[in-house]
C-alpha positions as semicolon CSV with decimal commas, in nm:
position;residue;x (nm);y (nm);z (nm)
1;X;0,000;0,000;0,000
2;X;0,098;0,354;-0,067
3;X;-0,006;0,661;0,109
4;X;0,044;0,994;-0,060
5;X;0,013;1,291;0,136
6;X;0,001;1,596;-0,065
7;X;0,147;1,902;0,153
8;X;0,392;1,913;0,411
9;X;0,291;2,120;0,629
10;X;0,171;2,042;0,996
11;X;-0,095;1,849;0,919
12;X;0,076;1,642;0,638
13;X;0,387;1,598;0,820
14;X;0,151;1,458;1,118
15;X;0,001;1,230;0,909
16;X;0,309;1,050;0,859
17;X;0,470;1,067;1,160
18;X;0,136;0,891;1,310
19;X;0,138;0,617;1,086
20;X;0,502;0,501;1,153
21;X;0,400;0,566;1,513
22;X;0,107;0,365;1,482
23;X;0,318;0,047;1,299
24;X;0,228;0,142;0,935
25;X;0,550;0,032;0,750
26;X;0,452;-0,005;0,406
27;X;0,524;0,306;0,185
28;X;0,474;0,667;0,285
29;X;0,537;0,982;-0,026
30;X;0,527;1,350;0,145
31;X;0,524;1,599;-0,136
32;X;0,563;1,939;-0,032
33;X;0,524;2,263;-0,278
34;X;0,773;2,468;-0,133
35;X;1,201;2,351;-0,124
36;X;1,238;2,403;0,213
37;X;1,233;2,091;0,464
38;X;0,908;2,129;0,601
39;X;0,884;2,381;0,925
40;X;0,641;2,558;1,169
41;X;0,408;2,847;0,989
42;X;0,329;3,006;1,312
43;X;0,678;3,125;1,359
44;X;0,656;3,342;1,048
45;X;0,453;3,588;1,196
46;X;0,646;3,605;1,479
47;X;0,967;3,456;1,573
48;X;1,075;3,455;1,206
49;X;1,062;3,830;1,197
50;X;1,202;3,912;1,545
51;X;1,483;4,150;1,565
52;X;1,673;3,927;1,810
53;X;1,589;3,635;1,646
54;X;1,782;3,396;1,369
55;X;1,502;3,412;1,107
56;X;1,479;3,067;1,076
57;X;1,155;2,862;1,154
58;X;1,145;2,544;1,356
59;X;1,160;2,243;1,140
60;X;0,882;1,994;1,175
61;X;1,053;1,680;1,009
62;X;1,452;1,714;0,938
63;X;1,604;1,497;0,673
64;X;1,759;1,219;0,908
65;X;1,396;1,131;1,093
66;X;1,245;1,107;0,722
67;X;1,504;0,884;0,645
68;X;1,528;0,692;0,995
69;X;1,090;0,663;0,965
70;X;1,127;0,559;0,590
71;X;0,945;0,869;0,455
72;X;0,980;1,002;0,082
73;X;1,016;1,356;0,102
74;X;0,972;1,482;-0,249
75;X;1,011;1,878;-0,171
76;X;0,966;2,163;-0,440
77;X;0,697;1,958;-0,628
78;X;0,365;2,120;-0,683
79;X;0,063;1,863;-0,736
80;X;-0,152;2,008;-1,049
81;X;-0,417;1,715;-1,055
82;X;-0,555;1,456;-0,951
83;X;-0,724;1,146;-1,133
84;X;-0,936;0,948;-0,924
85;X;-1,011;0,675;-1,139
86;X;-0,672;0,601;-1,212
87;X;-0,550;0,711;-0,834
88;X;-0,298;0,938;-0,994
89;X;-0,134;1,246;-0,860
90;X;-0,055;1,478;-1,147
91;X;0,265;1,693;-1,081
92;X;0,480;2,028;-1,198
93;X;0,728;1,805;-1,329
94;X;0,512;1,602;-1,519
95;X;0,515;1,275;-1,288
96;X;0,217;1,093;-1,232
97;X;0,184;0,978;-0,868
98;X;0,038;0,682;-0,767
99;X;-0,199;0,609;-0,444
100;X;-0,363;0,342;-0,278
101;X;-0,473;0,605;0,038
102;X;-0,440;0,995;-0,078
103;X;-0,399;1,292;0,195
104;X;-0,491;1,659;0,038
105;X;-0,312;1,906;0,316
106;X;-0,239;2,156;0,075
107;X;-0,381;2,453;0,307
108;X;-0,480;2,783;0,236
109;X;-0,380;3,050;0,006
110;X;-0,368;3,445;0,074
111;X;-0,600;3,650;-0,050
112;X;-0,459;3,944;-0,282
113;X;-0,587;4,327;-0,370
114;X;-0,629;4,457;-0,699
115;X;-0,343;4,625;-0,820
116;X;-0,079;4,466;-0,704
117;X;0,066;4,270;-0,919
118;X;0,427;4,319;-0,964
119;X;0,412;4,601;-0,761
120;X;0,753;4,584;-0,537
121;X;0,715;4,641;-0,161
122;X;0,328;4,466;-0,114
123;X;0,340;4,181;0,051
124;X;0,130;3,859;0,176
125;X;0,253;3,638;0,439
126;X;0,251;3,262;0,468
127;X;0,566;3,090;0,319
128;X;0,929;3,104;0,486
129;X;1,041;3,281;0,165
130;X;0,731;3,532;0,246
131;X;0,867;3,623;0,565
132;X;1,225;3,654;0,488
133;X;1,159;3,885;0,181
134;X;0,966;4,071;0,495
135;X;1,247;4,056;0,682
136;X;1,472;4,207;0,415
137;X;1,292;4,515;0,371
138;X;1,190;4,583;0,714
139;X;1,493;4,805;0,857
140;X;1,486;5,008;0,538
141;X;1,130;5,078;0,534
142;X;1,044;5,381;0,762
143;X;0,641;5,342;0,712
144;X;0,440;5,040;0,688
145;X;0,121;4,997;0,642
146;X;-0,090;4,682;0,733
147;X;-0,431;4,611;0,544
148;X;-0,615;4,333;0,754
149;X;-0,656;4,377;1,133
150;X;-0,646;3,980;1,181
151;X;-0,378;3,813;1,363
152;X;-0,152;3,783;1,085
153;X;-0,160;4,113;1,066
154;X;-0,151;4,246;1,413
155;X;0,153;3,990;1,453
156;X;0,284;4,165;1,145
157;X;0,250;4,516;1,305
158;X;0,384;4,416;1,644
159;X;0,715;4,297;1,515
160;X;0,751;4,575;1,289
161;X;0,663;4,812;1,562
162;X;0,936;4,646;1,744
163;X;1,162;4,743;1,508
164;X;1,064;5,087;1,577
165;X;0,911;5,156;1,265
166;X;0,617;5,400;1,184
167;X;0,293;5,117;1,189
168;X;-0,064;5,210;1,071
169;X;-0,321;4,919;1,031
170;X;-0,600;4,952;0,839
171;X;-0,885;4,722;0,879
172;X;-1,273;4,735;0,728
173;X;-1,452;4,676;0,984
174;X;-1,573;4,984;1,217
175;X;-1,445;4,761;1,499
176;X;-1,137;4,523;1,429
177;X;-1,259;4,161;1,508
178;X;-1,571;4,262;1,666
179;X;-1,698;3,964;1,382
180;X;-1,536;3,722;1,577
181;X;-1,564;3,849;1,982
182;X;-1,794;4,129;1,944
183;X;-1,799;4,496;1,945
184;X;-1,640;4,490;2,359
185;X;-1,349;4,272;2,306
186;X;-1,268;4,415;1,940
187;X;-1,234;4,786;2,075
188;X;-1,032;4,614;2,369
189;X;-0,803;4,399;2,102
190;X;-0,797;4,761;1,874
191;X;-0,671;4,920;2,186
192;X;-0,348;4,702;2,228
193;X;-0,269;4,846;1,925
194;X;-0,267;5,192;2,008
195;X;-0,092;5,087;2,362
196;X;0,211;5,012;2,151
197;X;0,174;5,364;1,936
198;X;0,033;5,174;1,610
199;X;-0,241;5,415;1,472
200;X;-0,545;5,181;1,364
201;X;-0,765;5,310;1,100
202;X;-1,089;5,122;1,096
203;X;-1,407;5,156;0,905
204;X;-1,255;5,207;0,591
205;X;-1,190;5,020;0,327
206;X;-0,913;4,989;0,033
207;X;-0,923;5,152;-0,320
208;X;-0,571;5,156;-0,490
209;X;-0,162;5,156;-0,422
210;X;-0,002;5,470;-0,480
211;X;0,369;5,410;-0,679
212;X;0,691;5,582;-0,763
213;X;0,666;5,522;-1,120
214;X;0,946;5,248;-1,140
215;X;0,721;4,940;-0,990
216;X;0,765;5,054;-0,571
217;X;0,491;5,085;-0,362
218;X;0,456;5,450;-0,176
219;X;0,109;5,446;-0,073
220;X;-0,252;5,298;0,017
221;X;-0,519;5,495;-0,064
222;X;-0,879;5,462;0,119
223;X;-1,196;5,403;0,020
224;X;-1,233;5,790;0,166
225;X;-0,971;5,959;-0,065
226;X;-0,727;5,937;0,136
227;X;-0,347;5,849;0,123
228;X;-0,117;5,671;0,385
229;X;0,211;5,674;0,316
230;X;0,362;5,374;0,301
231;X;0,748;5,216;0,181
232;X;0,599;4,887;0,285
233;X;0,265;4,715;0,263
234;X;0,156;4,400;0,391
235;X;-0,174;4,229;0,323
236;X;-0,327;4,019;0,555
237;X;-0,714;3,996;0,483
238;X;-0,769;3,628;0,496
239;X;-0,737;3,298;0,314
240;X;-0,882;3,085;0,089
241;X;-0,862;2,665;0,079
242;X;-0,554;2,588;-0,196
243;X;-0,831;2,369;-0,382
244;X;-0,723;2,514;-0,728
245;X;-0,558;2,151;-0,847
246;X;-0,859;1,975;-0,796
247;X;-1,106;2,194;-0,965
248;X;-1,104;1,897;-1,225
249;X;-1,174;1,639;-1,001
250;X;-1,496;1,612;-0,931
251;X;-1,468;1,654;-0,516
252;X;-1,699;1,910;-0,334
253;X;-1,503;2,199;-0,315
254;X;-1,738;2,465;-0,197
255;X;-1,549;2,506;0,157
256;X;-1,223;2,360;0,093
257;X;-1,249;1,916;0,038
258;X;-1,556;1,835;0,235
259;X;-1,516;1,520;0,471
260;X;-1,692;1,358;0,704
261;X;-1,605;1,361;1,092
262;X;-1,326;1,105;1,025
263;X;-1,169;1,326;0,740
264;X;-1,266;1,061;0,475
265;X;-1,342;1,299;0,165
266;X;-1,710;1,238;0,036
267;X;-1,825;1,161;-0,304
268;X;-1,556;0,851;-0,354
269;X;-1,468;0,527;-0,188
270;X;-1,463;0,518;0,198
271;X;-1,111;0,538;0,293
272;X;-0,948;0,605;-0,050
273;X;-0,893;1,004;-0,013
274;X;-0,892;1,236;0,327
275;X;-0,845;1,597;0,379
276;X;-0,667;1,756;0,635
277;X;-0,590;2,055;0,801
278;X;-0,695;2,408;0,697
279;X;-0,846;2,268;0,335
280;X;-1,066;2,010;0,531
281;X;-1,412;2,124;0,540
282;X;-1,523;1,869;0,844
283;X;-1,794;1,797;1,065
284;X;-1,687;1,845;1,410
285;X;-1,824;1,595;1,659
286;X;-1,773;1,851;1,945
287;X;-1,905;2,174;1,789
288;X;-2,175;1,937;1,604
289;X;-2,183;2,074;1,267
290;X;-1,890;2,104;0,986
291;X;-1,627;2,335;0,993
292;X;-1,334;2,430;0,786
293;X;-1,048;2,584;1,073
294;X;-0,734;2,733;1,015
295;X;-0,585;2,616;1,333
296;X;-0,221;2,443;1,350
297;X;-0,350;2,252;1,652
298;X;-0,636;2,155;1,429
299;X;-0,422;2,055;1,184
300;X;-0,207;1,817;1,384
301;X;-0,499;1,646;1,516
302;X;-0,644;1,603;1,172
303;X;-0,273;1,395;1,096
304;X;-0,349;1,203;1,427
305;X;-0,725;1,122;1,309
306;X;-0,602;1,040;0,934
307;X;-0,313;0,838;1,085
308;X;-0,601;0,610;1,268
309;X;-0,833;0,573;1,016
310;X;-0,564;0,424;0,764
311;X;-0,463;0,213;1,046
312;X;-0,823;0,070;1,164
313;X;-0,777;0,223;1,473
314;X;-0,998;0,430;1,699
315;X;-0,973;0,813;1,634
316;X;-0,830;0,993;1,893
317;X;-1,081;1,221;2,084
318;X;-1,200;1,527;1,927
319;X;-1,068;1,878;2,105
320;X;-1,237;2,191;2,102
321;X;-1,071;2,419;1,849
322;X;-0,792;2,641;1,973
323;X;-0,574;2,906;1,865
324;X;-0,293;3,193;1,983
325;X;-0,150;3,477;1,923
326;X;0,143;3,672;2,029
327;X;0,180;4,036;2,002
328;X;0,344;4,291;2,199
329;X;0,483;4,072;2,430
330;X;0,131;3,947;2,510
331;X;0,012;3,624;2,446
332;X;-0,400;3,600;2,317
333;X;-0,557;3,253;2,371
334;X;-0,908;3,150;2,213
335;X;-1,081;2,815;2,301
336;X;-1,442;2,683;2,128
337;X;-1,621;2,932;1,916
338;X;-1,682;3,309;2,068
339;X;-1,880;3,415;1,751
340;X;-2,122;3,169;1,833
341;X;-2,244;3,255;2,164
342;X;-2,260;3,616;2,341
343;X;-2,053;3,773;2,555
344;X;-2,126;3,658;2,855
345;X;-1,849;3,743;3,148
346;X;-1,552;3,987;3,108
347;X;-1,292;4,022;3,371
348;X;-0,947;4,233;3,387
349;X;-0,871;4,497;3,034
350;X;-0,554;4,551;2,796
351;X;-0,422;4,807;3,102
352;X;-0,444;4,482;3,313
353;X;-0,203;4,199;3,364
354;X;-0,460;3,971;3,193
355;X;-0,810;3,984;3,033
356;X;-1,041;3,688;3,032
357;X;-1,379;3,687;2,797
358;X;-1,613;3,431;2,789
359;X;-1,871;3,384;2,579
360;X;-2,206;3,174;2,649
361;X;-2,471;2,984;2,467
362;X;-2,855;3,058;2,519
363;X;-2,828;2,854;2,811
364;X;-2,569;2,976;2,987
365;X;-2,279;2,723;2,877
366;X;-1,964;2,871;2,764
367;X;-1,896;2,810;2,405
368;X;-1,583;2,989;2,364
369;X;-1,325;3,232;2,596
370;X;-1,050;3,458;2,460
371;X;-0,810;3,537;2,766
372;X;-0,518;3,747;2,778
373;X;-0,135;3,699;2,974
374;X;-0,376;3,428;3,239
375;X;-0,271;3,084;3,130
376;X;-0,416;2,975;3,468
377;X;-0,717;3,106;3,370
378;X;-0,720;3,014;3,037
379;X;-0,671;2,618;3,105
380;X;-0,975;2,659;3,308
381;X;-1,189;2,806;3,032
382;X;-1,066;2,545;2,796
383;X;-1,211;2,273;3,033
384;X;-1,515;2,469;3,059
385;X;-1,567;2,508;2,718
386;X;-1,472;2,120;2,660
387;X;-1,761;2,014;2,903
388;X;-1,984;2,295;2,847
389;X;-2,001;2,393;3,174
390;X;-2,187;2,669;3,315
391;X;-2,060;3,048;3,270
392;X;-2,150;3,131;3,647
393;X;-2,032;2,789;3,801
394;X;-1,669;2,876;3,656
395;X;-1,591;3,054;3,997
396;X;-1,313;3,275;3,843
397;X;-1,423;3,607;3,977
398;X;-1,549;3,690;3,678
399;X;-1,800;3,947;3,625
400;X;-2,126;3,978;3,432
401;X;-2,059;4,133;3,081
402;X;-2,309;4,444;3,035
C-alpha cells in the first residue's frame, strides 16, 4: 500500500509521523510545494521576523527522521491534478503519482488586492520565503502599512513596531474583530494596538496603491480619498482553501475538500482520499456541525485522526478548536467558538495583567473564551468550554458582561 500525502505542512507531516508511530511500515510519499524541509508556519509571523531572532523557523521533520521513519520527502513539487479513477497524482514536473490512500493538506492561500501585481514592496505572508523577503525590507522601510486587522496582521504590526518603525493598520470593519468576539473585546483587542503607538484606521476600506513610477509601492489609498504613506505594505485579509488543483476532479469543493467527521473525503470510496488541516471542510463531533479551521492545533490532530483511520484504529478524541497569538509581548488565547455565543463574562482589560472573555450559549454554557497573559485562567476556560459547563459555576471572579 501507498499513502500519498500531498502538503507538508503540519498536518501532512503529522500524518506521517502517526502512521510510523502507529506500525504502518509499508510506503509513505510527502510531497511538499515549497524547497524548504518542512517547518512551523506560526513562527513566520512572529519569531521569524524578530529583531533578536535567527530568522529561521522550527523544522517539523529534518532529513535524518524522514530517512530513519522511511518517509519520501519529495520537496519543491507542486501537485496540479488529480485522477481518481486512475489514483494518480498529477505533478509540476510532469510525474504521475500513484496512491492506494491519498492525503490533500495543501492549506490555504492568501487573498490578494487589486493592483498589485508586480508592484515591489506589497506583501502577503505565509511561506518562509514570504517572511524573509519581509524581513529584508523591514529596517529600510520607515512606514508600513498593514491592510487586515487579523492576527496575521496584528503579529505583522507588532514585530515591525518592534523594530521601531512607523505602523498604521488599516482594517474594514468599524471595529477590528468585533466579527469574531464582538464589538467589547474588538475595541479592547484595537486598543493594544494603540498601547504600543500603532495608529489603527478602521471603518474604511481599500481603493488603490499609490507608486513611484518604477514598480515601488509609496502608498494605500482609502476608500475615503485618502493616502497613507507607506514604503511597505503588507496584506493580511484572509485565506482561501488551496483547492485550485482539484477543480477537475470532481470533489466538493465549496469550503475547501468536504469530509466527514473522520476526514474521509465524500463523493468517492470510503477510505481512499482524506483531507486535512486548513483545506478540510469537516464535521466536528464537538461543535456538532462542519467546519473548515485554520488552526495548526487543528491541523495536527487532523494527521493524528487520518493516521487512525488508515490504520483501523480508533480516532483519537476530538478537542475543542484552539488558537494563539502573540503580540506585543502578550500572548492572546481562544478556546471553542466566541462568535457563536454572546458575551457573557468579562474580567481584567488591555491596562491589566490579563483579560479573560467568555462567551455563552442561550443557556448559559460557555462556548468559547478569549483570555489574555492568564494561562491559569485560560486552562480553566478550555475545560469549561470542553464540558460545556456553566458560565456562572466557573468561579473565576469573573463578572457579568453588560
Amino acid at each position: 500500500m501507498t499513502v500519498l500525502i500531498i502538503g507538508a505542512s503540519v498536518a501532512g507531516v503529522r500524518t506521517a509521523q502517526a502512521l510510523r508511530q502507529g506500525g504502518f511500515q509499508e510506503r509513505i510519499t510527502l510531497v511538499g510545494e515549497e524547497r524548504h524541509q518542512p517547518y512551523d508556519k506560526p513562527a513566520l509571523s512572529k519569531e521569524v521576523l524578530a529583531p533578536d531572532r535567527a530568522g529561521e523557523p522550527p523544522v517539523l521533520l529534518t532529513k535524518q527522521e524522514a530517512d530513519e521513519r522511511g518517509i519520501e520527502l519529495m520537496l519543491g513539487v507542486k501537485a496540479v491534478g488529480l485522477d481518481l479513477t486512475e489514483r494518480r497524482v498529477a505533478t509540476d514536473g510532469g510525474e504521475r503519482l500513484p496512491f492506494d490512500r491519498l492525503v490533500l493538506a495543501t492549506g490555504v492561500t492568501p487573498r490578494t488586492l487589486p493592483g498589485t501585481g508586480d508592484l515591489s514592496g506589497v506583501h502577503t505572508l505565509r511561506t518562509a520565503d514570504d517572511a524573509w523577503a519581509l524581513r529584508a525590507e523591514l529596517d529600510r522601510s520607515p512606514r508600513v502599512v498593514v491592510i487586515g486587522a487579523g492576527f496575521i496582521g496584528a503579529e505583522f504590526a507588532a514585530a515591525a513596531r518592534a523594530r521601531g518603525l512607523d505602523v498604521c493598520v488599516v482594517e474594514a470593519q468599524p471595529i477590528p474583530m468585533a466579527h469574531l468576539f464582538g464589538e467589547r473585546v474588538g475595541r479592547m483587542l484595537a486598543g493594544i494596538h494603540a498601547m504600543n503607538g500603532v495608529a489603527v484606521e478602521a471603518g474604511v476600506g481599500f481603493s488603490s496603491f499609490t507608486d513611484d513610477g518604477r514598480g515601488r509601492v509609496t502608498g494605500v489609498v482609502l476608500a475615503d480619498g485618502r493616502t497613507l504613506p507607506a514604503d511597505l505594505v503588507v496584506v493580511g485579509i484572509g485565506a482561501r482553501p488551496a483547492t485550485d488543483w482539484l477543480e477537475s476532479s470532481g470533489l466538493d469543493l465549496a469550503n475547501g475538500v468536504a469530509c466527514d467527521s473522520r476526514l474521509r473525503v465524500t463523493g468517492v470510496g470510503v477510505g481512499a482520499v482524506y483531507a486535512a488541516g486548513d483545506i478540510a471542510h469537516r464535521y466536528h463531533p464537538m461543535c456538532g456541525k462542519s467546519l473548515r479551521i485554520e488552526h495548526w492545533t487543528n491541523a495536527g490532530e487532523h494527521g493524528e485522526i487520518v493516521a487512525a483511520d488508515i490504520l483501523g484504529q480508533q480516532a483519537p478524541r476530538a478537542q475543542v478548536p484552539y488558537v494563539w497569538s502573540d503580540q506585543y509581548g502578550r500572548r492572546i488565547q481562544i478556546v471553542g467558538r466566541p462568535a457563536e455565543g454572546r458575551l457573557s463574562a468579562l474580567r481584567g482589560g488591555i491596562e491589566d495583567s490579563g483579560m479573560t472573555a467568555v462567551y455563552a450559549d442561550e443557556a448559559g454554557r460557555a462556548v468559547g473564551a478569549l483570555v489574555v497573559d492568564d494561562p491559569r485562567t485560560f486552562m480553566s476556560c478550555r475545560k469549561a468550554v470542553a464540558s460545556g459547563a456553566q458560565v456562572s459555576d466557573l468561579g473565576l471572579g469573573l463578572l457579568e458582561a453588560a
